[in-house]
Every structure is written in C-alpha cells, then in structure tokens.
C-alpha positions, 0 to 999 in steps of 0.5 A, a space after each residue: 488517520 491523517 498525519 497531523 494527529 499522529 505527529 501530535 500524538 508522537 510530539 506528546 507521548 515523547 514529552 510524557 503524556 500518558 495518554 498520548 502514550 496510551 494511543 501510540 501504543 493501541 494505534 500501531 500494535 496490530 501493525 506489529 502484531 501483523 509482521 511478527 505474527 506472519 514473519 514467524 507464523 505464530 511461533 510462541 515467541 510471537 508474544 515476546 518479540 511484539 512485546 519487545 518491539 514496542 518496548 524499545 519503540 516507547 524506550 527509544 521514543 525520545 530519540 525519534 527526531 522526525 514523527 512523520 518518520 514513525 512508521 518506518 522507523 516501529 517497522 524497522 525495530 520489528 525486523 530487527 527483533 525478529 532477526 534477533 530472535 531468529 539468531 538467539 534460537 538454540 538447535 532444540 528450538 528449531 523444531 518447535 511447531 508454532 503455539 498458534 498457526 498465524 495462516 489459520 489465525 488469518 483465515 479464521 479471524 478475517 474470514 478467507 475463501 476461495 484463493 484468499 484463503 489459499 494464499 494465507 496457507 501457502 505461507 507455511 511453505 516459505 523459509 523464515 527469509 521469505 516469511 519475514 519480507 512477506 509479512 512486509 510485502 503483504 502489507 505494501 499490497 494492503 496499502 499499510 506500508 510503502 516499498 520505501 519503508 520495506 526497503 529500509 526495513 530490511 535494510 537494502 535499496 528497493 532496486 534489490 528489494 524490488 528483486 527480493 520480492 519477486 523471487 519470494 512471489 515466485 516461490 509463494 505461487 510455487 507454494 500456493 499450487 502446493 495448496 491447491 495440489 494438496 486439496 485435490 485427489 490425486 493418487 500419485 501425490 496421495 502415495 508420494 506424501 506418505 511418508 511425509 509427516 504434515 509439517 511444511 519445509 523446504 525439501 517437501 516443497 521441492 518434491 511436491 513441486 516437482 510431482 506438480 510440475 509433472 503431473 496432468 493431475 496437479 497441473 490441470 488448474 480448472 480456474 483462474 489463478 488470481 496473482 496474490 497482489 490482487 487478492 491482497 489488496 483490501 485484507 484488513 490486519 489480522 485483529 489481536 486475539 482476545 486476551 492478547 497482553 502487552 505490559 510496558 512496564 516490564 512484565 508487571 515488575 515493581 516500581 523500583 525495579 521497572 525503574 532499575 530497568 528503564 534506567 539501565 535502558 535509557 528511558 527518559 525520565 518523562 516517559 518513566 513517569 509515564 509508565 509508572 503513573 496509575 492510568 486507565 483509558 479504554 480504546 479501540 476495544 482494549 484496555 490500558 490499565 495502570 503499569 502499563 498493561 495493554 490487554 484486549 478485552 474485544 468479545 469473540 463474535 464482535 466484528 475484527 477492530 481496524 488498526 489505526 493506521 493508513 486505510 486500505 480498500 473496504 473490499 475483502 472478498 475474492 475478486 472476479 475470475 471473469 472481467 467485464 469492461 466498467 459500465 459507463 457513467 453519465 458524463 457532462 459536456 466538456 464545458 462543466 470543466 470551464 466554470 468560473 469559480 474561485 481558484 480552490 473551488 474546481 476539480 476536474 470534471 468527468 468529460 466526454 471523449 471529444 471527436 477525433 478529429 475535433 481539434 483542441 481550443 487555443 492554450 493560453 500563455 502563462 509565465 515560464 521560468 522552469 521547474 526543477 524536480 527532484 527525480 531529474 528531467 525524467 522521474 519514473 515512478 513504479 511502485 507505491 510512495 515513489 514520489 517527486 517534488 516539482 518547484 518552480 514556474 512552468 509546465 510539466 508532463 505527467 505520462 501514464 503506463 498502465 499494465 493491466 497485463 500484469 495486474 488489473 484491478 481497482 486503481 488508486 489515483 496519484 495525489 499532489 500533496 504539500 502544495 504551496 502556491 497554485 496548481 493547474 490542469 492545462 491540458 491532455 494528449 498523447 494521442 489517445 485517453 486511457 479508454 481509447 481502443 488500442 490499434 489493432 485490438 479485436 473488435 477495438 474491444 482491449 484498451 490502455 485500461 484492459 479487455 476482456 480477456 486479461 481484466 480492467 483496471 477500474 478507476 474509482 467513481 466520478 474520477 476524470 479518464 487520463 489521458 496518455 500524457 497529462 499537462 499541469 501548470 505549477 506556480 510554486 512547490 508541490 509533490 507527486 506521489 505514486 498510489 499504486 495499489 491494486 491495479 499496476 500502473 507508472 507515471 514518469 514526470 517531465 519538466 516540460 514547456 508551453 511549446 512542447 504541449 502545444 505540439 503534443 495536443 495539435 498531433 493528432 489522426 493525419 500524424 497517425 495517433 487516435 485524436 488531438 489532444 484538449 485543452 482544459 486551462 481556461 488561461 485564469 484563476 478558474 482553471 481545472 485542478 486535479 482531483 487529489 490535490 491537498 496543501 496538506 502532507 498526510 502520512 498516506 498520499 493515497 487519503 487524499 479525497 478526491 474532490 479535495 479543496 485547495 
C-alpha cells in the first residue's frame, strides 16, 4: 500500500471520517494481532490487549503529528500494552496455559512444513522477553517492520537491538533442535522427558539442551538446517481467526457511557462522533457495523486475507537444502545502456560482463561542487531501513558486500526514493562484478554472490549485476535506502569525485584485480538510471518497481 494513501487515510480518520476510520482499523489489525498473538503465544488475554492496543492508537490518533509515522508509532503502542499486561499478571495467572497456541495457530492457518513449521513451534520455548522481540523480529524478516521500528518499539538503539536479537536467535535455534529432538526416537531423551509434563519452560530448555548437546542421537541433524531468517522470509500474517471482534466503541456500551468514557480518555470529539454514528462498510473479508464493532466474517476454507500493509515476498514454501548457481539470462550488448532517449525513460539495462582486459570508454565531465550525506564521508548500512540522504552536485560510491556465508537467499535490491533533481548511473569498478569468480575459488566455481557449497544470493529478474563498487552522478537531493530481506547483503556510501572513479575503473588485471572497470554515462541527459529510482517517498522503499519512471 503506498504511503500516500495511507497518509490520506490517517489525515482523514484524524478529522473524523468514518470510513477513513473504518480502513485504518482493518488495514493494521493482523499487524497487531501478529505481534500480540505471537508475543503472548495466544494466551487468553490475547484479545484484550489488541483490543486495547488499537483503542488507544483511535483514541490518540489526533496526537500523531507525522502519518508517515503511523507504523511505528501502532507498534510502539502494542509493546507497551503487552509489557503492561505482563505486569498486571497476579501469581495465580502465571500458570495459565494459552486459550489458543499461537505456534499451532501459525502452522495450521498458513500452512508450515518442514522446518517452517519447526521454527513456529519453537517459539514455545522462549521466555515472554524473548517472545515479545520475536514477534517484532519476524516481522523485520517478513519485511513488515524495519529495525529502526524494532528498535524503538522496544525503546532502545539498534546497536543493542541488533545484540538482543542475536542472543534471542540463539536461544530460538537452541529451541528449534529441541523440536526436532522432540520429533525423533531417541530412548534416552524418551526416558529424561518422563517426568516432564509437556508444557515448555526454561528450566526444560536448559535439560533438554544439555541431553542435545551430549547426545549422538540428538545431535546427529540428517538435513540442512535452514537459519530461521531465511525461512521467515515471505510468511504472510497469520490471518485473524474467523469470529475475531474488535469493538471501538468500548465493548458495546451505550452512547452515554462510551461517551462518558471517551471523554474521560481524551478523545476528540470529531473521532467521538465518529464511533458513535451508525455505519457499515465491509472490507477485506470483515465487517465494521455501526458501534464500531470489527467482527471477521471470512469462511473457514477461503484463502488467508493479506494485511494491508507493506508486501513481502509471495513465496511461502520452504526453501531448497541444495543450491545451484542462477541460470543465466539472455543479456543485450553493452550498447542497449547508451539509448538516447529522454532523461526519465532509461533504466539500466542487463549487460555482459566486458573482457577483462577491455578497458573502460572515457568518462565524461560533469560539474562538481560536492555532495553532502547524512551518514558522514562514510555511510554503512547493514540492516533493512538504513537509509542516507545525499544533497548536492557531484559523485558518489555505493560499495557492495554481499554475505552469502551468512544468509543467501532472494536479494532485494536498495532503492533511491525522494528524488528532487537528476540521478545518473556513471560507472562500475572495484575490480570485479558481483558474479565474477573469486580468486582462489575451486574450479573458479564461489563468486561474491555465492557456491554451491553455501548457497546463491539470487537477484530478482531482468536487474543489472552490481559491480563491487557503484558510481552515481547526483544533481539534487535523493535518499538511498537499505532493502535487506532475504539475502544478507551491506552497502557503504562515499561522497566521492570524478577523479576518484577515473582511477577505480582504469585499475584493472596488471594491478592485480579481475577487469577494468566500465563506463555507462553517456555524458547527456540519456544517461542510464538505476533501476529502483522513484520521486516519490513510499512507506516501504523495497515497493519501488524496478523499471521505475522518474
């Protein structure tokens, strides 16, 4: 959903429309649902704190000042209601099993297998901190969050974030061989859990750990294990379950008293109206009636409604365990990127690698007076919604790591948004494309996107091979961000100069490297864009199409 409908929507719920409201409120929902649902693994207060959640976000709607901030701002209201409720627990409610297993509820309505399905069960295992930051983190994977939105929704820096969640994966994995070991027939393991009575905790987690760890039976995984990031990637929300009501108008309460209440909560008396006049709009499979009453009416057997909100990637089966190198495409002569059509009409084509030792054509001169950058003379962006705003007239180096090591996958490709004034692609170097064998390699057969024997990151159809290093020519302002999702990749961003890529792209095999490097500017107006280059500044960066017009 681009963001300039959403900012309509918010703008007009906030002044009282109805049915602006009405959207608002069936657009976030599974978003809410999700965190709650997986942060308390459908515990029966489940319904409670969504219901709370997006009673404040209407009640407070009038106090959100930025909609581009909508997001992150419901999120951060849910965190806090589900810290809320974990406090007002008494000791007798401590041992309440959940009314609804959020892992069987994931697994049945989305349909998991295989370690997909392993993953959603492991969640049982986490302790309520740990719960509570997975149900943000899976949702970074999924690509419906950013970790600048995790962040501040737990309400620390993404330095310690970025620490938080590595120590929650850890304990997930630890939880997922639990599963596994769980699933298997191992006698000892039969005889330890004896004496267990079912119900996951973390003094079970620790034995069965240790028994894991010690254990040739246990230990002995017969497949790849898939790290959970990757098998994330693509799930769609859980859907809410059919008879699920929502009522904003105070559980039903009379007019009198949802106005006694609404005022005593600070609502506008725009928004007031608005909940207490008679309505009814049917949306994505639920019904809003009049009271402000939100009950899904979606059959059983109909396909899992989509949130709308940011999409993720269409793909929900398990990944391969084997990888085999992307098959190669088709690919134009280097000239189809020297078309002399209007500025705005071009995007970067898909080219051949040139010869090694073909040197690259001469680069034309364009007027330098700097670029400044919002993340200094050196910007590194390594997670999803890192972004830098680059202003001014002049060069600049977008260097490319790619981690396939780490986590191969399909890769989503950075986008420029926001763009005021004129963006060029100039040139590439760094020694070496993306896809080039890397020195040292068996058989020259691992590149800087992957081998066989740790997986491929695999770029989306018909988008043109980064080079190590990536050269742009901006007149005006635009911003870069980071779309990881998927495969684990990091850009850095140099303001450079003319100079300076002169002597990247003419280094090339006698200085040791792969290849020269190329030339794309044609010096005019007909120059190569990139791909994912809009003027407009979605809420997600990674909707950007790729053969975007500026």
């Amino acid at each position: 959903m681009d963001s300039e409908h959403w900012r309509a929507v918010i703008t007009a719920a906030q002044a009282g429309d109805r049915r602006a409201l009405d959207e608002l409120v069936a657009g976030w929902l599974p978003l809410v649902y999700n965190i709650v649902g997986r942060a308390l693994n459908g515990h029966a207060d489940v319904d409670d704190v969504v219901q709370e959640t997006m009673l404040r976000a209407v009640g407070h709607l009038g106090s959100l000042r930025d909609p581009d901030s909508f997001r992150s701002w419901l999120v951060a209201i849910a965190m806090r209601q589900i810290r809320d409720r974990a406090r007002r627990r008494t000791p007798d409610r401590l041992e309440e099993a959940p009314a609804s297993d959020f892992a069987d509820l994931t697994v049945l309505r989305l349909q998991l297998e295989g370690q997909r399905r392993e993953v959603a069960e492991a969640v049982r295992w986490l302790d309520d901190e740990d719960r509570q930051l997975l149900s943000l983190w899976w949702l970074e994977v999924a690509g419906e969050l950013t970790r600048r939105e995790l962040a501040a929704a737990v309400g620390i820096t993404r330095q310690h974030a970025a620490v938080r969640v590595q120590r929650m994966k850890e304990r997930l994995e630890t939880s997922r061989g639990i599963v596994r070991a769980l699933d298997g027939a191992c006698p000892g393991l039969r005889e330890l859990t004896g004496r267990w009575d079912g119900r996951p905790d973390s003094v079970w987690r620790k034995r069965l750990a240790r028994h894991i760890r010690g254990c040739g039976y246990c230990g002995d995984t017969r497949e790849t294990v898939v790290p959970a990031e990757r098998l994330l990637v693509g799930i769609a929300l859980v859907p809410l379950p059919v008879g699920f009501t929502l009522s904003l108008a105070f559980g039903g309460k009379t007019a009198a008293a949802v106005t006694s209440a609404a005022t005593s909560a600070g609502w506008s008396a725009k928004l007031l109206g608005a909940l207490t006049k008679p309505a009814v709009a049917v949306t994505a499979g639920a019904t809003i009636a009049a009271g402000g009453a939100y009950v899904v009416t979606q059959p059983p057997d109909a396909p899992p409604p989509r949130a709308a909100v940011a999409p993720t990637a269409t793909a929900t089966a398990e990944p391969p365990r084997t990888f085999t190198p992307p098959a190669p495409t088709p690919k134009p002569s280097p000239s189809a990127t020297q078309k002399a059509d209007p500025y705005g009409t071009v995007v970067d084509a898909v080219d051949r690698a040139p010869d090694p030792d073909t040197r690259p054509a001469a680069l034309p001169r364009r007027p330098e007076s700097g670029i400044t950058s919002t993340g200094g003379p050196k910007a590194v962006m390594q997670h999803r919604g890192d972004r830098v705003t680059l202003t001014g007239r002049g060069y600049v180096l977008v260097r490319w790591q790619i981690s396939p090591r780490s986590r191969p996958g399909a890769l989503v490709m950075p986008s420029w948004t926001g763009l005021k004034g004129r963006l060029f692609h100039v040139a590439s170097g760094g020694w070496r494309r993306m896809d080039d064998p890397l020195p040292g390699a068996p058989n020259g057969y691992a590149t800087g996107m992957g081998g066989p024997d740790i997986g491929y990151a695999v770029l989306p159809p018909g988008t043109q091979q980064m080079w190590q290093n990536e050269y742009f020519y901006l007149d005006g302002t635009v911003t870069l961000t980071q779309n990881e999702r998927g495969c684990d990749y990091g850009l850095t961003v140099f303001p450079s100069d003319r100079e300076a890529v002169v002597r990247d792209i003419n280094e090339g095999p006698a200085d040791g490297a792969l290849r020269y490097g190329l030339v794309r500017d044609t010096g005019t107006d007909s120059a190569p864009v990139p791909q994912y280059v809009t003027r407009e500044t979605p809420a997600d960066p990674a909707t950007v199409p790729q053969r975007s017009r500026v």
